[in-house]
C-alpha distance (Angstrom), angle and dihedral (degrees) to the residues before:
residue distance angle dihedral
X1 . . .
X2 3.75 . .
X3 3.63 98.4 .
X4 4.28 88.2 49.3
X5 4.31 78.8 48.0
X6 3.71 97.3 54.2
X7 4.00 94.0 45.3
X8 3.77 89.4 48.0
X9 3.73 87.2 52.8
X10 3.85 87.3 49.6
X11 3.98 89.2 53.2
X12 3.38 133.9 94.2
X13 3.90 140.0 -161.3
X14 3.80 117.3 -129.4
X15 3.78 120.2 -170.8
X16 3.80 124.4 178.2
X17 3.59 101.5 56.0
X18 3.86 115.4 153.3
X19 3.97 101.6 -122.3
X20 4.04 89.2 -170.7
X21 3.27 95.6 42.4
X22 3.21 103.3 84.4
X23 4.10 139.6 -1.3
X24 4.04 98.7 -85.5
X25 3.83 97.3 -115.2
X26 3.82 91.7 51.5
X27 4.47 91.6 43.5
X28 4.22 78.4 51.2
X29 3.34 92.7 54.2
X30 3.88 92.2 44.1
X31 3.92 86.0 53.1
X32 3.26 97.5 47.4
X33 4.24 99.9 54.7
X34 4.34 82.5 43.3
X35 3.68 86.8 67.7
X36 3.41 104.9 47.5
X37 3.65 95.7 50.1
X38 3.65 121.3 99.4
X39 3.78 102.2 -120.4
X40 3.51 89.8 54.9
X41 4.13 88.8 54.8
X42 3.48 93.5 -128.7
X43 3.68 138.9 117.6
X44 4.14 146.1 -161.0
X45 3.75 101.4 -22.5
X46 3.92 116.4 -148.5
X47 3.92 101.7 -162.3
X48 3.72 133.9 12.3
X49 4.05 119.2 -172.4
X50 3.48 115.8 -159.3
X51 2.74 135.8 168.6
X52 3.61 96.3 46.4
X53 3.95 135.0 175.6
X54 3.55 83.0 -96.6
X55 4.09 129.0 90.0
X56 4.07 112.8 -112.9
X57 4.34 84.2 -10.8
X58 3.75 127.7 142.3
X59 3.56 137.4 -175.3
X60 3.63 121.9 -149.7
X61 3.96 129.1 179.3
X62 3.65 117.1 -176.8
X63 3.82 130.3 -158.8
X64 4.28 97.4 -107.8
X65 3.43 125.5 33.0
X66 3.84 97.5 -123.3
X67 3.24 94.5 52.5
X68 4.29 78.1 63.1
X69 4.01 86.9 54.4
X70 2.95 101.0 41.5
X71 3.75 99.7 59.3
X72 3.91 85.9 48.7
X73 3.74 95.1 67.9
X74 4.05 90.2 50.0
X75 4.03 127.8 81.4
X76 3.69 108.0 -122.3
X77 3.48 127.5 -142.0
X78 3.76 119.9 -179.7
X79 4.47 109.2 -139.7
X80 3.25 131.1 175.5
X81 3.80 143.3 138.2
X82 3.28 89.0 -115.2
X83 3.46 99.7 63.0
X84 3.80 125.2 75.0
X85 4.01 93.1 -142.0
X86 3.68 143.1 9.5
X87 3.77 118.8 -94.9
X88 3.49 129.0 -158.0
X89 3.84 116.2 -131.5
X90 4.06 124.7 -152.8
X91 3.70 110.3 -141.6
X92 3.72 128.4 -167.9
X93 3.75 143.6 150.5
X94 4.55 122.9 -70.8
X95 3.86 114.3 -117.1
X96 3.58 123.5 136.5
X97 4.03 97.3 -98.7
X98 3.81 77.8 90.0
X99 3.54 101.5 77.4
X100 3.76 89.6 57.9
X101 4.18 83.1 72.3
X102 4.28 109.1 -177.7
X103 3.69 128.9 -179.1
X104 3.98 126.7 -163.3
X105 3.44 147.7 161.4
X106 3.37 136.3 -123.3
X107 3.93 125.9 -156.5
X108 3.93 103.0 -131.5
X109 4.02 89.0 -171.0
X110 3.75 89.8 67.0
X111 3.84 84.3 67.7
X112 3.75 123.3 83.2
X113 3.76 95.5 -138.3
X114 4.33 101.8 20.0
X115 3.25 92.2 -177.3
X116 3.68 97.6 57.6
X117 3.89 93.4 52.3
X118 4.26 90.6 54.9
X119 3.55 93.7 48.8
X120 4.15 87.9 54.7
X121 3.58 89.8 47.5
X122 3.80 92.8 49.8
X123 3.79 91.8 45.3
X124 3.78 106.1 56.6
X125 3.79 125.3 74.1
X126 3.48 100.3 -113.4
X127 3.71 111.1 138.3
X128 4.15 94.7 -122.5
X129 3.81 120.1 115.9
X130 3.87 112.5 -129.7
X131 3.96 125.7 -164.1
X132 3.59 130.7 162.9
X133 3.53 116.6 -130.5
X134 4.00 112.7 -153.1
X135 2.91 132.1 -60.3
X136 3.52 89.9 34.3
X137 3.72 90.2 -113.6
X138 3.91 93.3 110.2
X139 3.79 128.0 44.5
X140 4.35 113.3 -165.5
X141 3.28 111.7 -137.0
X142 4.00 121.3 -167.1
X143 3.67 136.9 155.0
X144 4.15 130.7 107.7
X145 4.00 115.9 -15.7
X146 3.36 91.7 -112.3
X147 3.94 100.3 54.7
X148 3.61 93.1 44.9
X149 4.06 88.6 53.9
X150 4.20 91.4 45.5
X151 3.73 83.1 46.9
X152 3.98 97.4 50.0
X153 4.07 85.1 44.3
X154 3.62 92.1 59.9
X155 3.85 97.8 42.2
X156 4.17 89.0 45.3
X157 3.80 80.9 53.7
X158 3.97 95.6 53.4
X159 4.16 90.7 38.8
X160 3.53 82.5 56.1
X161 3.68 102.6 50.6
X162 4.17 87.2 52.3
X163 3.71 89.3 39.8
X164 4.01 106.5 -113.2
X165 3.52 125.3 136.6
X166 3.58 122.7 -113.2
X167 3.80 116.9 -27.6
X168 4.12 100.4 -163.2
X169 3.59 129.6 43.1
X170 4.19 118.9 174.1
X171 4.11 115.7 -107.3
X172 3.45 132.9 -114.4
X173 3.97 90.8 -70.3
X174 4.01 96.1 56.2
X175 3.80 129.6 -144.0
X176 3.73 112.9 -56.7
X177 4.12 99.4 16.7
X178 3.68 78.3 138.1
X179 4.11 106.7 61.3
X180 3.48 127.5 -126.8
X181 3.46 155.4 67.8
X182 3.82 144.8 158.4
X183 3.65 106.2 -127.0
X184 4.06 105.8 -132.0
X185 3.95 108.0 -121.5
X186 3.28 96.1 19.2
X187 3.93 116.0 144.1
X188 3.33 127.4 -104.3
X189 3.32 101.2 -116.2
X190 4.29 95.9 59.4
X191 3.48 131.7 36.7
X192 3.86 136.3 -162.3
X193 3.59 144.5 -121.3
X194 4.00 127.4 -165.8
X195 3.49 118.6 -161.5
X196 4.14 134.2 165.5
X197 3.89 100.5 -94.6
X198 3.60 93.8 -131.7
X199 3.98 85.6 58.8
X200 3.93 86.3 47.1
X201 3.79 94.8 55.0
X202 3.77 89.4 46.9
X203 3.60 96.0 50.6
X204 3.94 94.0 40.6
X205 3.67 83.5 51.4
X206 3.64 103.8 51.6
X207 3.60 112.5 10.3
X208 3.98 97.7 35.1
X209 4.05 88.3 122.8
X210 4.14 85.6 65.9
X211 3.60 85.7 52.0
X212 3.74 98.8 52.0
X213 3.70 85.7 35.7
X214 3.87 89.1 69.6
X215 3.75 98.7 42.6
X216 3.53 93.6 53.9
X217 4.31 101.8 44.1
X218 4.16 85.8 42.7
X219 3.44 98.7 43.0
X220 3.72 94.4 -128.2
X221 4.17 128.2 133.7
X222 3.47 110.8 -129.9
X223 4.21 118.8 -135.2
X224 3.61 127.6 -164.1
X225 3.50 141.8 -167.2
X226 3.69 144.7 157.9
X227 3.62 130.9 -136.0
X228 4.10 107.6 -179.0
X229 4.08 107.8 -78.9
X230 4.10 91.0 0.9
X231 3.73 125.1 61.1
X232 4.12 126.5 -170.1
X233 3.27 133.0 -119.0
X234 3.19 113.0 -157.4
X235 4.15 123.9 -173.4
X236 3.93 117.1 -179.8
X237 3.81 128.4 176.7
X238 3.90 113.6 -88.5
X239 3.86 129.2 -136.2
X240 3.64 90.5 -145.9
X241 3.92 97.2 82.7
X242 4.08 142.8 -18.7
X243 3.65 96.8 -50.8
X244 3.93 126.1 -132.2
X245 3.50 108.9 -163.5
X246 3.86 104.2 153.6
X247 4.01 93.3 61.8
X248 3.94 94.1 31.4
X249 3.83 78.6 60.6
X250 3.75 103.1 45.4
X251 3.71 86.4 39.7
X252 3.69 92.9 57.3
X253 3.81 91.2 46.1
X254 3.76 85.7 53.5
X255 3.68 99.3 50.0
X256 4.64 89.9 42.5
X257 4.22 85.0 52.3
X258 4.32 87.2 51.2
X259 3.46 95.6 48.7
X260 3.72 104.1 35.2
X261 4.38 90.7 48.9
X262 3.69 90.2 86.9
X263 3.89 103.7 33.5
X264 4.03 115.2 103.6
X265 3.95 120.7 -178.2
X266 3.51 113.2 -147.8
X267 4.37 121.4 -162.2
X268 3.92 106.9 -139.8
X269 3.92 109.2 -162.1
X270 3.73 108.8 -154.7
């Protein structure tokens, strides 16, 4: 557990990546020589994940830790002659809120001065992605579940004090179409899992044998329950054997990423 701590404190989040830019091995490759250049502030990087489950999302782990900071207090830009354009890269620090992966949007017009509102959620350090999608109406906002709902608390707050309605709603993909998060407070002998409940009923459905499959070779009882578009997933030590609840949970993130990669949700009006 401390070894997988120190390596997540050596990893960072990049968001921004051009997916069609390039073919993925050669955009890793690009990544990886951006971060160990000095006007990025980085330094020899140990690990780079990509692609991920995640649209346009990179994972980087570097050798030291302050090489990790260090690139965190910089604006990255990813160059190269390869590329037809610059393009802006989001940075922020690992931790396991990230594989609980939202996207929303929020309705600038509902602000008096929409402008204003971007450049205050471009200028904190939150670890949410924001682009503005023409014309200019709409900013897309995406980063961990739990940022994106802070962030649509504060700007429901701020809508309400001018009197609009609500400023964010979530895209097409919903909050948590990318699995997983670590449930603050929760004790030390359980662990959770958010998912999109659409993706829940689909897995339960047709891949429940994977799920049983990981209760029953980690000793772990598996919990669920369902709270509107998120459901829980809840895995707690069992009495029936040595318990191993760290890998049953990294396993189960693993197997939600696999099967949720393909899946799409589409809105029909009617």
């Amino acid at each position: 557990w401390r070894r997988m701590d120190a390596e997540e404190a050596r990893t960072i989040v990049v968001a921004g990546v051009p997916d069609d830019a390039l073919d993925r091995g050669r955009m890793a490759d690009k990544l990886v020589i951006h971060f160990q250049r000095a006007r990025s502030g980085g330094g020899d990087v140990a690990a780079i994940r990509y692609p991920t489950a995640f649209k346009g999302v990179a994972f980087i782990t570097f050798e030291e830790q302050r090489d990790a900071d260090r690139v965190l207090q910089m604006t990255q830009t990813l160059q190269d002659p390869e590329l037809l354009e610059e393009y802006p890269l989001t940075v922020y620090p690992f931790s396991q809120d990230v594989f609980c992966y939202a996207r929303a949007e929020v309705d600038l017009s509902l602000f008096g001065d929409g402008g204003n509102v971007l450049r205050g959620l471009r200028s904190t350090r939150r670890p949410v992605r924001v682009t503005v999608a023409p014309p200019h109406r709409w900013a897309l906002v995406e980063g961990p579940f739990t940022a994106v709902r802070e962030l649509r608390e504060e700007l429901s707050k701020l809508a309400g004090r001018e009197g609009r309605q609500q400023p964010l709603r979530l895209g097409a993909e919903g909050p948590a179409k990318s699995p997983t998060k670590q449930v603050p407070g929760a004790g030390a002998g359980e662990c959770s899992v958010w998912l999109d409940s659409n993706v829940f009923r689909y897995v339960q459905h047709y891949h429940k044998e994977d799920l049983d499959r990981i209760s029953r070779e980690y000793f772990v009882e598996r919990t669920t329950e369902v709270q509107g578009e998120l459901t829980c997933i809840t895995l707690t030590e069992s009495a029936r054997g040595p318990s191993q609840l760290r890998r049953a949970h990294l396993e189960l993130q693993e197997l939600l990423a696999d099967l949720q990669r393909p899946l799409r949700t589409q809105i029909i009006q009617y």
